[in-house]
PyMOL Python script that loads the backbone (N, CA, C, O; Angstrom):
from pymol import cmd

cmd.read_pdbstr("""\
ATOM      1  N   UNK A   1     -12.489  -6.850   0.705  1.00  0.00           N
ATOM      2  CA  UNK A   1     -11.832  -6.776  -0.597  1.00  0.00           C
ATOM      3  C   UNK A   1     -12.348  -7.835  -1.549  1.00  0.00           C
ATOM      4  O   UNK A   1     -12.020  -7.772  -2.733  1.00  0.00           O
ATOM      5  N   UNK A   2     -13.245  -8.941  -1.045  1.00  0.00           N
ATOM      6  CA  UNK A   2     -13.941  -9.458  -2.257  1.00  0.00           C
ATOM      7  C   UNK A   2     -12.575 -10.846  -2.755  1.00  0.00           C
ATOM      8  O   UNK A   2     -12.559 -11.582  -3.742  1.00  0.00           O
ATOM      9  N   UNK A   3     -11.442 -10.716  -1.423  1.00  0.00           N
ATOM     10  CA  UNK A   3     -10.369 -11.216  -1.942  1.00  0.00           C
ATOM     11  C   UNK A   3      -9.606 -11.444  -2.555  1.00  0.00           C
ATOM     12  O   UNK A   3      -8.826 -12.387  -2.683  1.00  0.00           O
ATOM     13  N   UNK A   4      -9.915  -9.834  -3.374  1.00  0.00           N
ATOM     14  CA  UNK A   4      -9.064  -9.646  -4.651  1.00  0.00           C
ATOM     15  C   UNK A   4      -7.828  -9.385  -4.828  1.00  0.00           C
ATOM     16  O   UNK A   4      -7.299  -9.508  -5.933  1.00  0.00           O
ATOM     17  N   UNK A   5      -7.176  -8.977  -3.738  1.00  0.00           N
ATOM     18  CA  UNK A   5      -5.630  -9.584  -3.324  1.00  0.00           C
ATOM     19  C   UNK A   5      -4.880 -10.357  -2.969  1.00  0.00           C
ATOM     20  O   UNK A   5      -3.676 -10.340  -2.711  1.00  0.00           O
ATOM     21  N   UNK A   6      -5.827 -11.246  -2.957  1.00  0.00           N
ATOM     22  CA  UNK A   6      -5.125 -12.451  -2.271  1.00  0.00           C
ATOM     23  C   UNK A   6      -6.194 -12.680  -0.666  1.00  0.00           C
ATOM     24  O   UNK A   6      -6.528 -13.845  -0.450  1.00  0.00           O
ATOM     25  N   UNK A   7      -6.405 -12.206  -0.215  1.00  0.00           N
ATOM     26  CA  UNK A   7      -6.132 -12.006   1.175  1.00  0.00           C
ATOM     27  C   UNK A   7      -7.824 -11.738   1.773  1.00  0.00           C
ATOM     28  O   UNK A   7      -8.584 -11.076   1.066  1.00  0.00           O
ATOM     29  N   UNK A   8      -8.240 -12.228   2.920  1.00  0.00           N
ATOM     30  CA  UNK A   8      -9.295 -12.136   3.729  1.00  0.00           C
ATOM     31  C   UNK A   8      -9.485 -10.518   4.552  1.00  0.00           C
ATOM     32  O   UNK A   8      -8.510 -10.070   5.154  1.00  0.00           O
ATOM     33  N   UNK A   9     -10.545  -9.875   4.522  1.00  0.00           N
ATOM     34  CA  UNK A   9     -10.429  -9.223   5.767  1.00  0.00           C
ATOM     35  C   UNK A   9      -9.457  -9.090   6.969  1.00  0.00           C
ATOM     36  O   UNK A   9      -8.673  -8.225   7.360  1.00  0.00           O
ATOM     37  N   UNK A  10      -9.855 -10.345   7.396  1.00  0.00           N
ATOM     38  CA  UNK A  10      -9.318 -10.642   8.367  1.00  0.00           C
ATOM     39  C   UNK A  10      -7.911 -11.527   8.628  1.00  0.00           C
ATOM     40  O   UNK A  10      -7.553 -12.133   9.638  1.00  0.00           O
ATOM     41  N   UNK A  11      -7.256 -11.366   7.331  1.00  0.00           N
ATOM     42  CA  UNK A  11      -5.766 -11.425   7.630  1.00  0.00           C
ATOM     43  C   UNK A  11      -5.349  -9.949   7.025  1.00  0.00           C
ATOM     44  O   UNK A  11      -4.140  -9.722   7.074  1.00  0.00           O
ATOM     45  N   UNK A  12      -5.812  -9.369   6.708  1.00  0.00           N
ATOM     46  CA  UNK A  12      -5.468  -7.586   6.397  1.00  0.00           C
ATOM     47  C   UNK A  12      -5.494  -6.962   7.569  1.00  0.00           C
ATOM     48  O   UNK A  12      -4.585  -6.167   7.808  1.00  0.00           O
ATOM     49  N   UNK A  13      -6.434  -7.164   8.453  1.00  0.00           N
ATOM     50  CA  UNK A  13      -6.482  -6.712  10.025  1.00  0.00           C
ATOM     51  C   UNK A  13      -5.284  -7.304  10.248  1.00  0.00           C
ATOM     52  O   UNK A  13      -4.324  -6.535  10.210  1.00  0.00           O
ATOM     53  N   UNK A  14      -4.972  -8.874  10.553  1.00  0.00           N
ATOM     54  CA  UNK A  14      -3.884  -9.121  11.103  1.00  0.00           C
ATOM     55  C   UNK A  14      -2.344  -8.455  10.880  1.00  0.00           C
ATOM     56  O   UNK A  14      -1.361  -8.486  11.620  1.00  0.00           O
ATOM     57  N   UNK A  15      -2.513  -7.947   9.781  1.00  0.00           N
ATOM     58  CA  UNK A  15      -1.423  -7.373   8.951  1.00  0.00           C
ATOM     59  C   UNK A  15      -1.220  -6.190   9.601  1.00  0.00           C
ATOM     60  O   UNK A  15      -0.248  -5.787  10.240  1.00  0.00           O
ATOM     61  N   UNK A  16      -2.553  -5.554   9.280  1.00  0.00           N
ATOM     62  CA  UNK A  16      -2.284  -4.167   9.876  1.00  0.00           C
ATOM     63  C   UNK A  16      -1.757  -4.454  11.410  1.00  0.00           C
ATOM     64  O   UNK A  16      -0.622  -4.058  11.675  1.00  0.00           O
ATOM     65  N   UNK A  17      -2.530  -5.134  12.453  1.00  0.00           N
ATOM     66  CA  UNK A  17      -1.991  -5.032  13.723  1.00  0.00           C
ATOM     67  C   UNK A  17      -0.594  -5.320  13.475  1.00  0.00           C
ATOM     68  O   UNK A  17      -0.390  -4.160  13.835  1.00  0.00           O
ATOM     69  N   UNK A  18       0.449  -5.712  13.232  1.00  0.00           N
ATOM     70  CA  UNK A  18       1.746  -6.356  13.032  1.00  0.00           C
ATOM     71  C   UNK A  18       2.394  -5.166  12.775  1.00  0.00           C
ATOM     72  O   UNK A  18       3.246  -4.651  13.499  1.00  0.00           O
ATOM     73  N   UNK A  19       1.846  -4.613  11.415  1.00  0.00           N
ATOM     74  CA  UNK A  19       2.662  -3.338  10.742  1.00  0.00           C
ATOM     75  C   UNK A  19       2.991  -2.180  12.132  1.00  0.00           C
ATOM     76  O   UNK A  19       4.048  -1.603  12.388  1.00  0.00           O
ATOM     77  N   UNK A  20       1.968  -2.131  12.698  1.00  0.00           N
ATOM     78  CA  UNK A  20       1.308  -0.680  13.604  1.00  0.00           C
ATOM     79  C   UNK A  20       2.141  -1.076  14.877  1.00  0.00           C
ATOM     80  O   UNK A  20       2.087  -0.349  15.869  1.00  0.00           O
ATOM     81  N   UNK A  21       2.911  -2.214  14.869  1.00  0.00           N
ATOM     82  CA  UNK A  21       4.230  -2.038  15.729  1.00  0.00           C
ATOM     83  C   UNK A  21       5.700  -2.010  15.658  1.00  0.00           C
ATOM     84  O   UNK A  21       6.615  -2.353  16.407  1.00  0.00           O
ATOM     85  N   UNK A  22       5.564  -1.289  14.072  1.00  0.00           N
ATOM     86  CA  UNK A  22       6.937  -1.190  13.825  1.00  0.00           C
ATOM     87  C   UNK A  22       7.009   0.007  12.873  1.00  0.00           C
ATOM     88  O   UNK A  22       8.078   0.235  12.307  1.00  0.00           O
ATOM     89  N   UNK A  23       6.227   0.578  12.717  1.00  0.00           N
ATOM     90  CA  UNK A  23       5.628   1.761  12.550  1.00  0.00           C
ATOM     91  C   UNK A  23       4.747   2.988  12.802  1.00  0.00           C
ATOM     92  O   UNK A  23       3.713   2.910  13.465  1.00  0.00           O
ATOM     93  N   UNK A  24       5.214   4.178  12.225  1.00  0.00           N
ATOM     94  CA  UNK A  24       4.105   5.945  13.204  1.00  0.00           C
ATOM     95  C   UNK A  24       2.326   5.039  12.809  1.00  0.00           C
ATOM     96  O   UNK A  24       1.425   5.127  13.642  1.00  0.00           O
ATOM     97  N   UNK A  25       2.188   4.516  11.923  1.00  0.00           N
ATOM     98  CA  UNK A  25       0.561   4.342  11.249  1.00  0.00           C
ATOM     99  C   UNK A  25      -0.158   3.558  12.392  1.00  0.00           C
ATOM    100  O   UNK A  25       0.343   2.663  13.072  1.00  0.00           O
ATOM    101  N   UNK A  26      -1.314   4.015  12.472  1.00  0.00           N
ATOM    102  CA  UNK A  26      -1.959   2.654  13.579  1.00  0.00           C
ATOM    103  C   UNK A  26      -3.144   1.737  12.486  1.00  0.00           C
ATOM    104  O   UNK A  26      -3.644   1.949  11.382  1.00  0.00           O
ATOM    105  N   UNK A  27      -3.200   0.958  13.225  1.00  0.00           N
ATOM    106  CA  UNK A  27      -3.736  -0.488  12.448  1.00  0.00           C
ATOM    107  C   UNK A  27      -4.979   0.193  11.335  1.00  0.00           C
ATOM    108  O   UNK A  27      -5.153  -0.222  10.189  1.00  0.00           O
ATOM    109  N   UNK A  28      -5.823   1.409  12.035  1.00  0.00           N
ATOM    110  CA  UNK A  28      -7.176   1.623  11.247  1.00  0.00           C
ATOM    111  C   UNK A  28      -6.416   2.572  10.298  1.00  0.00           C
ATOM    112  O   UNK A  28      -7.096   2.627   9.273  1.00  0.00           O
ATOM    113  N   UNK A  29      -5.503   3.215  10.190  1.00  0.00           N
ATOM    114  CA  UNK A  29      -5.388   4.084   9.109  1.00  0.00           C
ATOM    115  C   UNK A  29      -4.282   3.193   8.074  1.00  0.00           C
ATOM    116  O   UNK A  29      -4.015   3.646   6.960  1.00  0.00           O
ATOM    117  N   UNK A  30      -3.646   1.822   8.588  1.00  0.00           N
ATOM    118  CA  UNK A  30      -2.966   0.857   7.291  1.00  0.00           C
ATOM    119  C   UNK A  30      -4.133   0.253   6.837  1.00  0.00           C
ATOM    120  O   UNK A  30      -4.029  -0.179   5.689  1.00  0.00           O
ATOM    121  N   UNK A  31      -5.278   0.075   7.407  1.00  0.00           N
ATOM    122  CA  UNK A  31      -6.220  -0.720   6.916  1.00  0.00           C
ATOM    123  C   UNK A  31      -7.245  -0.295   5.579  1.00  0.00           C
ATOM    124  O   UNK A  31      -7.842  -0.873   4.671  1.00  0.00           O
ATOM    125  N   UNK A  32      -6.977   1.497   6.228  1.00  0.00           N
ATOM    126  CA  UNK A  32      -7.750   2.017   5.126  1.00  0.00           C
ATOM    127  C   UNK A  32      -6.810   2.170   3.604  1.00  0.00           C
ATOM    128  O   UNK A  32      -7.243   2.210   2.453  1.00  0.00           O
ATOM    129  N   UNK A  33      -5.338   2.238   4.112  1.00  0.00           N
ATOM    130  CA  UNK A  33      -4.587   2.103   3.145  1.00  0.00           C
ATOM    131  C   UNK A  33      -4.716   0.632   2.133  1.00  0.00           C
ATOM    132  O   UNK A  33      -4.591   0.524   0.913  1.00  0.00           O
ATOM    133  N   UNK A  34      -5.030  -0.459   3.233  1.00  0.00           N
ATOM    134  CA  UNK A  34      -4.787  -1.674   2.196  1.00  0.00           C
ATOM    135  C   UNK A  34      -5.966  -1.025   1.416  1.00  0.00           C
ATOM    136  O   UNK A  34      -5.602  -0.339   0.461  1.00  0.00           O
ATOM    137  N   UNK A  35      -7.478  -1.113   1.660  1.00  0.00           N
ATOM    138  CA  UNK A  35      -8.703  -0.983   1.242  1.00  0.00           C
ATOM    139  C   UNK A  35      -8.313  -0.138   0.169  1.00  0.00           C
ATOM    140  O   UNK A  35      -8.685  -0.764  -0.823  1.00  0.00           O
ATOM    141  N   UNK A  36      -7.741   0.996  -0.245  1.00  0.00           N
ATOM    142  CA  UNK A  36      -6.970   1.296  -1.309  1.00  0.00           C
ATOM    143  C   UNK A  36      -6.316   0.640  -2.655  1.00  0.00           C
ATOM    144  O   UNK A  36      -6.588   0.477  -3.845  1.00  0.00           O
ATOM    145  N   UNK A  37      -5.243   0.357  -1.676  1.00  0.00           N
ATOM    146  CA  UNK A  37      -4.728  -0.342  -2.764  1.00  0.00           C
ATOM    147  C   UNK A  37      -5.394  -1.772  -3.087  1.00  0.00           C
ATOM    148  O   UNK A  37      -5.014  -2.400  -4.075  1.00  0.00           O
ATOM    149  N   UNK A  38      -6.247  -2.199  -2.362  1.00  0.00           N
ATOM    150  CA  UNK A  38      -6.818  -3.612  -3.077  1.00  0.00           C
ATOM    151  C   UNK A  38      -7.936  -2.870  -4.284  1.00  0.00           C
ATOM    152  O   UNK A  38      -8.731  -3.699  -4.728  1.00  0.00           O
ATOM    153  N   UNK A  39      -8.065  -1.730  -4.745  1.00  0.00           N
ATOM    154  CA  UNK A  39      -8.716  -1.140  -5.554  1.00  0.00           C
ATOM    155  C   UNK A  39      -7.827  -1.349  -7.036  1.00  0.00           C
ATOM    156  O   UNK A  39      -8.342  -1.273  -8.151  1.00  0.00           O
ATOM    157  N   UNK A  40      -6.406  -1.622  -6.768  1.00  0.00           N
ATOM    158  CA  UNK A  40      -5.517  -1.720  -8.133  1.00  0.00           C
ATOM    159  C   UNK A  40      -5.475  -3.435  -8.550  1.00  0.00           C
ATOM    160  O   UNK A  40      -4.527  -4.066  -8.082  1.00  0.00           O
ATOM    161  N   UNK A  41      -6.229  -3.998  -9.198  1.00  0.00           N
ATOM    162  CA  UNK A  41      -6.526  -5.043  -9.442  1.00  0.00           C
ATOM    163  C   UNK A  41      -5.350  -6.091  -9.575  1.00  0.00           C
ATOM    164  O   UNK A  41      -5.394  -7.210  -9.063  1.00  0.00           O
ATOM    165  N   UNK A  42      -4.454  -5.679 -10.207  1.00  0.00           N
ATOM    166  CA  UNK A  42      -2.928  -6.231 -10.929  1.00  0.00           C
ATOM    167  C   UNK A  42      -2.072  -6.326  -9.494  1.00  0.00           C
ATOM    168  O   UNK A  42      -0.880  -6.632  -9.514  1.00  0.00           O
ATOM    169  N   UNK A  43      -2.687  -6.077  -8.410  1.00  0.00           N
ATOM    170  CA  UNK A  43      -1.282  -5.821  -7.222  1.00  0.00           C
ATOM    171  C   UNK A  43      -2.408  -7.468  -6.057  1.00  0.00           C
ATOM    172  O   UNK A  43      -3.500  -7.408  -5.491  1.00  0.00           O
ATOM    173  N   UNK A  44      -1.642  -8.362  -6.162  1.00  0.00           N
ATOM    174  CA  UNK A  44      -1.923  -9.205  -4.978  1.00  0.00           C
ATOM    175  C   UNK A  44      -0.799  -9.932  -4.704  1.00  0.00           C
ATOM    176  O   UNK A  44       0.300  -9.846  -5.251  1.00  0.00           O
ATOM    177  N   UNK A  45      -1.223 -10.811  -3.629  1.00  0.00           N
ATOM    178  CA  UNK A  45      -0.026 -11.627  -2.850  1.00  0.00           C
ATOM    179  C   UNK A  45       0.825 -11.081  -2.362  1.00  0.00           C
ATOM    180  O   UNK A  45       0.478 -10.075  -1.744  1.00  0.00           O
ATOM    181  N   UNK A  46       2.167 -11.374  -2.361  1.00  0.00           N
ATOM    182  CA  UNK A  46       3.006 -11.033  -1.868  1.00  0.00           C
ATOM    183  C   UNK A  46       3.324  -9.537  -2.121  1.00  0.00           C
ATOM    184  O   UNK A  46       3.560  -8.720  -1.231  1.00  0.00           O
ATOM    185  N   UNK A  47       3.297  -9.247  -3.661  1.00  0.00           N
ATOM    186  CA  UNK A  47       3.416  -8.117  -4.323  1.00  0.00           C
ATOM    187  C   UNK A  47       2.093  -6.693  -3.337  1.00  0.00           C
ATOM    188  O   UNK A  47       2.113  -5.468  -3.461  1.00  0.00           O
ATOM    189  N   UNK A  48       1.355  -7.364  -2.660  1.00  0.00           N
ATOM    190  CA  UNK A  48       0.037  -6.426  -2.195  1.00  0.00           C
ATOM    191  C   UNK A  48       1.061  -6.072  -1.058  1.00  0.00           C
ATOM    192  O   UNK A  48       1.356  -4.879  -0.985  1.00  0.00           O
ATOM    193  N   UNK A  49       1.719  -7.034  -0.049  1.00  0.00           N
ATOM    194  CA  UNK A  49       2.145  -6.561   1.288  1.00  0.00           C
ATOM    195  C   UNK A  49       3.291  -6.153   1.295  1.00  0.00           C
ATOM    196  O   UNK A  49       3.911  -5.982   2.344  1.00  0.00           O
ATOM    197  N   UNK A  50       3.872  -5.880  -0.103  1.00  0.00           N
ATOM    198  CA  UNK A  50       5.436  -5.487  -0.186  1.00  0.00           C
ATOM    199  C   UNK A  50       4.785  -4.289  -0.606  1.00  0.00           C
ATOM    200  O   UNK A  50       5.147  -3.478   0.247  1.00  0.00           O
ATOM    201  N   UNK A  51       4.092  -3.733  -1.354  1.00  0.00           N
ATOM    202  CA  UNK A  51       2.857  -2.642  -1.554  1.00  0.00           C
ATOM    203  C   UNK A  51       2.912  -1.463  -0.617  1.00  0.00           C
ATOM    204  O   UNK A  51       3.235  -0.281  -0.735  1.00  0.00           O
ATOM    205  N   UNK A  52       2.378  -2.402   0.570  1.00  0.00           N
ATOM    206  CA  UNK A  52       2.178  -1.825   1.446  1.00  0.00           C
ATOM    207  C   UNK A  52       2.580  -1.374   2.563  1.00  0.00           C
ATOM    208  O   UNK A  52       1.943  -0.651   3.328  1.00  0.00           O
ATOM    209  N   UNK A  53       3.968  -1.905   2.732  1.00  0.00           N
ATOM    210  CA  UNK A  53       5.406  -1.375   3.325  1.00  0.00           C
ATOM    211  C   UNK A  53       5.897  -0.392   2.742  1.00  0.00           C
ATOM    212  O   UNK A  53       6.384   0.542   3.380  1.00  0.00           O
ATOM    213  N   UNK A  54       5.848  -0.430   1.026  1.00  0.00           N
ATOM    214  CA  UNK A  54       6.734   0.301   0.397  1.00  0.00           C
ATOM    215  C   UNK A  54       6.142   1.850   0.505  1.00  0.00           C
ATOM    216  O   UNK A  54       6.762   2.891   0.285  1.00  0.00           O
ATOM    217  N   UNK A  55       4.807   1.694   0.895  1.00  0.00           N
ATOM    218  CA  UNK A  55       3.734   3.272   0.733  1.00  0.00           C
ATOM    219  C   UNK A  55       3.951   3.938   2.011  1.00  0.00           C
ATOM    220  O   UNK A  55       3.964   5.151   2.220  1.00  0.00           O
ATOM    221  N   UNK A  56       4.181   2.643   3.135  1.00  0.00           N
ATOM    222  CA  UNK A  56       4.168   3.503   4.480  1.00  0.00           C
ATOM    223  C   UNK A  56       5.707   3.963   4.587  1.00  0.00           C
ATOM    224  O   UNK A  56       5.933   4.987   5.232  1.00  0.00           O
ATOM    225  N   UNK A  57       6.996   3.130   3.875  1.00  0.00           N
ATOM    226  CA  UNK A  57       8.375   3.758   3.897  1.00  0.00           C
ATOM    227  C   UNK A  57       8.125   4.852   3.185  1.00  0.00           C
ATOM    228  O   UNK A  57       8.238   5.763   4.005  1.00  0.00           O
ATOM    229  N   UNK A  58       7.826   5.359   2.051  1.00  0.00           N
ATOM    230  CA  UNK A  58       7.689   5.982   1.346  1.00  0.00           C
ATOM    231  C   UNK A  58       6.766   7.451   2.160  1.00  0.00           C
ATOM    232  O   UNK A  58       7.046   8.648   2.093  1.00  0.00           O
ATOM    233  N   UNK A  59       5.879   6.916   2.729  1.00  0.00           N
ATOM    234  CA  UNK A  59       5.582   8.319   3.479  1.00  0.00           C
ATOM    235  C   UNK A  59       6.307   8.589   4.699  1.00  0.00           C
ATOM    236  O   UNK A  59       6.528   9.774   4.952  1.00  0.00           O
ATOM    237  N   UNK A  60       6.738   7.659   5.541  1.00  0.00           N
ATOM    238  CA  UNK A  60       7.894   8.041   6.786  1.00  0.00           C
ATOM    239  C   UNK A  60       8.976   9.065   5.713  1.00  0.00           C
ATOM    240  O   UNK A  60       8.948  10.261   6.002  1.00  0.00           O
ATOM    241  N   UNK A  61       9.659   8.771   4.836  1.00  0.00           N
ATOM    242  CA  UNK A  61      10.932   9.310   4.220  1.00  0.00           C
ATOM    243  C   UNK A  61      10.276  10.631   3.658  1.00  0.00           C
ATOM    244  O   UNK A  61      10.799  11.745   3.683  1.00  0.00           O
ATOM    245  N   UNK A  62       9.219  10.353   3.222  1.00  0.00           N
ATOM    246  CA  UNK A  62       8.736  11.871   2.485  1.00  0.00           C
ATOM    247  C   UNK A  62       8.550  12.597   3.139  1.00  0.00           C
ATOM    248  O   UNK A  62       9.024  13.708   2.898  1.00  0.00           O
ATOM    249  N   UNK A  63       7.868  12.420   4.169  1.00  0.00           N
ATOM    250  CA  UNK A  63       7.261  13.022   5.347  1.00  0.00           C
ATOM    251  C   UNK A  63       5.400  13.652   4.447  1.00  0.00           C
ATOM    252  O   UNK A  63       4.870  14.753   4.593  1.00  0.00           O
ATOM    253  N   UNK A  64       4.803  12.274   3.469  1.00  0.00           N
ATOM    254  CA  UNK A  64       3.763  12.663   3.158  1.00  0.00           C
ATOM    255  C   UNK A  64       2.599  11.838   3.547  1.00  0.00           C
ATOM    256  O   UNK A  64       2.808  10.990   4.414  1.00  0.00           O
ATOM    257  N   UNK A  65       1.521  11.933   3.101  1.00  0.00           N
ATOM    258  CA  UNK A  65       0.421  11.331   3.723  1.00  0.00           C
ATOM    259  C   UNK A  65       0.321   9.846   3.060  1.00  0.00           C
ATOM    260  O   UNK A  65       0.822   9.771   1.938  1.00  0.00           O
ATOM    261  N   UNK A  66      -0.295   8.566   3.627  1.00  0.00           N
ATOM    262  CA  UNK A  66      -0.062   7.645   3.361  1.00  0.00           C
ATOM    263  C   UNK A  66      -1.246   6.930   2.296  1.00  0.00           C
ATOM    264  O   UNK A  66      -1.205   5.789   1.837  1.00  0.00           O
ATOM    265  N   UNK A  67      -2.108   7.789   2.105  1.00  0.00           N
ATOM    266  CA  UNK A  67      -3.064   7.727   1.131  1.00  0.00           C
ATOM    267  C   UNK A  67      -2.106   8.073  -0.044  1.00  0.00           C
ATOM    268  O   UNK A  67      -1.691   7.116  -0.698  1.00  0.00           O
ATOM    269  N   UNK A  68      -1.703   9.326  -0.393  1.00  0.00           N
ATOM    270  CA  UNK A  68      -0.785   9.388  -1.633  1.00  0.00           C
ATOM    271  C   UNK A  68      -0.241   8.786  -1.710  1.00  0.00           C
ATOM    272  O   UNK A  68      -0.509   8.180  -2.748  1.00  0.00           O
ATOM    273  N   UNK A  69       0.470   8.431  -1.297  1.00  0.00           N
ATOM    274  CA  UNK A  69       1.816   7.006  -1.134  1.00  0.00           C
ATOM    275  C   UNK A  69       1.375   5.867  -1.649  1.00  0.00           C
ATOM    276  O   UNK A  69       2.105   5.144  -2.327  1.00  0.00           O
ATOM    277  N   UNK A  70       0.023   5.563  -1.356  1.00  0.00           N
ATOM    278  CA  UNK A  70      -0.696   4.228  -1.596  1.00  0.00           C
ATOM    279  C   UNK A  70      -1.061   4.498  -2.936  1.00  0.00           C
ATOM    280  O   UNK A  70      -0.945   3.540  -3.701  1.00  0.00           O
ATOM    281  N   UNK A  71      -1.468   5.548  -3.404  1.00  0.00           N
ATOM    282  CA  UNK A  71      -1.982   6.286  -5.021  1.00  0.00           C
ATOM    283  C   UNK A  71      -0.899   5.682  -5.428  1.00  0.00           C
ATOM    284  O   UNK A  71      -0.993   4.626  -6.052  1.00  0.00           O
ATOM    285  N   UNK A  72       0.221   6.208  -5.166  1.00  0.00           N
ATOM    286  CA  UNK A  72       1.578   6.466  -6.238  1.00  0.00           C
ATOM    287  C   UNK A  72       1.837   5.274  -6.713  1.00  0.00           C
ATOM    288  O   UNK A  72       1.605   4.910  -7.866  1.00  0.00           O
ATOM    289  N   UNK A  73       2.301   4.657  -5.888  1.00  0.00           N
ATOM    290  CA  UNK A  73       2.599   3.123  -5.841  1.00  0.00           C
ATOM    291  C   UNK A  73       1.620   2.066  -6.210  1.00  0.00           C
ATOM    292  O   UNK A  73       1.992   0.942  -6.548  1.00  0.00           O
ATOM    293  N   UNK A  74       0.552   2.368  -6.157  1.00  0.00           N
ATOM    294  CA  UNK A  74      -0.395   1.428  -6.472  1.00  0.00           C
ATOM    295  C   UNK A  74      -0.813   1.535  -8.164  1.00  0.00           C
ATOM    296  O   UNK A  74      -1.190   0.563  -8.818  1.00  0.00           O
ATOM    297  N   UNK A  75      -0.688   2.670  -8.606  1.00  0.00           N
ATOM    298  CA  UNK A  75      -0.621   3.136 -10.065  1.00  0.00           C
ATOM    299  C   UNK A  75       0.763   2.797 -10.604  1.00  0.00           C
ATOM    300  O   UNK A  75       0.878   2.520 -11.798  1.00  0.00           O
ATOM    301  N   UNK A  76       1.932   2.804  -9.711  1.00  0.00           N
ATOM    302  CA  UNK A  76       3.282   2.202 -10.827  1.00  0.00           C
ATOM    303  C   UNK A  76       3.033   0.810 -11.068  1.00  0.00           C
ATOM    304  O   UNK A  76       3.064   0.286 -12.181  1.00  0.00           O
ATOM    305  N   UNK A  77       2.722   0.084  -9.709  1.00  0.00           N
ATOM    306  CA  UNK A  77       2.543  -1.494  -9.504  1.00  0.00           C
ATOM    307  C   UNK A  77       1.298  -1.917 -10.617  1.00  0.00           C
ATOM    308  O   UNK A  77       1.377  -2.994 -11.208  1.00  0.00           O
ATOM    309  N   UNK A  78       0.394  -1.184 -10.803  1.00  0.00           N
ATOM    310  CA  UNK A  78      -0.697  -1.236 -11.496  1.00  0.00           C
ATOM    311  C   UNK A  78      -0.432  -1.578 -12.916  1.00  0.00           C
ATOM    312  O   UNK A  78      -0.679  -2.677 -13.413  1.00  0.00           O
ATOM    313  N   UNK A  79       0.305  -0.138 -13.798  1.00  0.00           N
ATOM    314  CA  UNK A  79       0.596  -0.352 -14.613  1.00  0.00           C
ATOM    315  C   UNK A  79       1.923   0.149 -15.036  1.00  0.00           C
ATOM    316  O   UNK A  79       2.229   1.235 -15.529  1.00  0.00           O
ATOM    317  N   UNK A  80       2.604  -0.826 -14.750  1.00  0.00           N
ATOM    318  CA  UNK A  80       4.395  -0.234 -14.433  1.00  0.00           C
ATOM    319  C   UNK A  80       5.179   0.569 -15.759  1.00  0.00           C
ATOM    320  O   UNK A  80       6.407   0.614 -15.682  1.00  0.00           O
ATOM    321  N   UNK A  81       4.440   1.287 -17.131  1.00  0.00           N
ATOM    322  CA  UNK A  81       5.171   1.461 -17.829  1.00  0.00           C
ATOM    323  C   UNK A  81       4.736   3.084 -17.475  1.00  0.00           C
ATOM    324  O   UNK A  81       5.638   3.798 -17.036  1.00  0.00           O
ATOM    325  N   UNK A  82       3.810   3.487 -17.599  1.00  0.00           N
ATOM    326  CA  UNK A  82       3.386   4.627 -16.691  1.00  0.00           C
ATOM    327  C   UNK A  82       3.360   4.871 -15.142  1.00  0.00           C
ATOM    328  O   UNK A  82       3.291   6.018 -14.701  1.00  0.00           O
ATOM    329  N   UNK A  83       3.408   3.909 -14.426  1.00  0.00           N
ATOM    330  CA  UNK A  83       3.676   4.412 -13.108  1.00  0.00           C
ATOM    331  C   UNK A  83       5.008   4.717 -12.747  1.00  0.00           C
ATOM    332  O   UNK A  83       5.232   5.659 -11.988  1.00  0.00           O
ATOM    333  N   UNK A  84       5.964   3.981 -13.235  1.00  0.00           N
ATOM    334  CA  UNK A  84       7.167   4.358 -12.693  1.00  0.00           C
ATOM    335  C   UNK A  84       8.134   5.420 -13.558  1.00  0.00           C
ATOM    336  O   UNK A  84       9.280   5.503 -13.118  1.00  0.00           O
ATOM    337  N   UNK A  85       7.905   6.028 -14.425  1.00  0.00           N
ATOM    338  CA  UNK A  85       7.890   7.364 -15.275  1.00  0.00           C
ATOM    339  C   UNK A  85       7.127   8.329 -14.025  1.00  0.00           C
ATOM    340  O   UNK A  85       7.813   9.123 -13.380  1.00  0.00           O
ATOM    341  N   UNK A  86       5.812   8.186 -13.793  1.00  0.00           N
ATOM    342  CA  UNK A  86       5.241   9.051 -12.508  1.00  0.00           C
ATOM    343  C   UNK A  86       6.079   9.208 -11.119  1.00  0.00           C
ATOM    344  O   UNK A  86       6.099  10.087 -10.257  1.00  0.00           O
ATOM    345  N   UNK A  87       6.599   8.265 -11.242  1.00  0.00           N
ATOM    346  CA  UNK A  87       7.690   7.954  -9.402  1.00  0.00           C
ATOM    347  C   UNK A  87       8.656   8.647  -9.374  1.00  0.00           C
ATOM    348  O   UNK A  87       9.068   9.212  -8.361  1.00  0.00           O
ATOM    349  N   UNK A  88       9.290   8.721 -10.769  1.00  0.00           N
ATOM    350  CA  UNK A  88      10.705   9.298 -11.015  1.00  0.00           C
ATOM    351  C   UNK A  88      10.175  10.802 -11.124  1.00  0.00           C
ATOM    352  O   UNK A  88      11.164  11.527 -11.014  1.00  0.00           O
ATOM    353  N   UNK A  89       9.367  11.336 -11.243  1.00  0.00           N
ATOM    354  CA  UNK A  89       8.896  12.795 -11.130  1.00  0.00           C
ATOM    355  C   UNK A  89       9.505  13.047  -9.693  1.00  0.00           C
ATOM    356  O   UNK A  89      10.121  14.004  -9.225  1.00  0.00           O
ATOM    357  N   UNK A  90       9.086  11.773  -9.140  1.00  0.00           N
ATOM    358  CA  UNK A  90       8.970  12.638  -7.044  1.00  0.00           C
ATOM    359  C   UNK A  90      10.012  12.976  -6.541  1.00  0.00           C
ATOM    360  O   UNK A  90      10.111  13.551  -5.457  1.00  0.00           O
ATOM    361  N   UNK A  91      11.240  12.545  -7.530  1.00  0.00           N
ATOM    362  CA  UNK A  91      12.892  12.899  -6.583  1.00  0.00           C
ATOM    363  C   UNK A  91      13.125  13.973  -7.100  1.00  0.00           C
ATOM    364  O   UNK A  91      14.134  14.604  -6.785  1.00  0.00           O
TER     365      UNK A  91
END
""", "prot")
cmd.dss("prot")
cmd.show_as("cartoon", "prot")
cmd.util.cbc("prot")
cmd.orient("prot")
């Protein structure tokens, strides 16, 4: 990620391993999710790994794929006057 979230490679791995035991996702498919969302420039730190809980709750409850999830959310977090007008579509 160029560390544009905050964050190393290799504490995003660590992340993912952590997540992938308290959740259906396994470590390589949250990883490809962070690699995602570290694409929305405006989303780091803390705000990146609350991100990234919120995409994988968000697809457990939907029952949708966790790439969209990561879209959705990463475009409200992105630019919150249009993304979250987009969110409120999904209920």
């Amino acid at each position: 990620t160029g560390n544009a979230a905050g964050f190393t490679a290799d504490a995003l791995k660590k992340q993912a391993a952590q997540l992938q035991t308290v959740t259906n996702f396994g470590d390589e498919t949250i990883i490809n999710a962070q690699a995602m969302l570290a694409t929305f420039k405006e989303i780091k730190g803390d705000q990146f790994q609350a991100a990234t809980k919120a995409a994988m709750d968000m697809s457990a409850v939907m029952g949708t794929d966790l790439k969209e999830s990561v879209l959705q959310i990463g475009k409200a977090l992105n630019d919150p006057t249009r993304g979250m007008s987009a969110l409120a579509t999904l209920g």
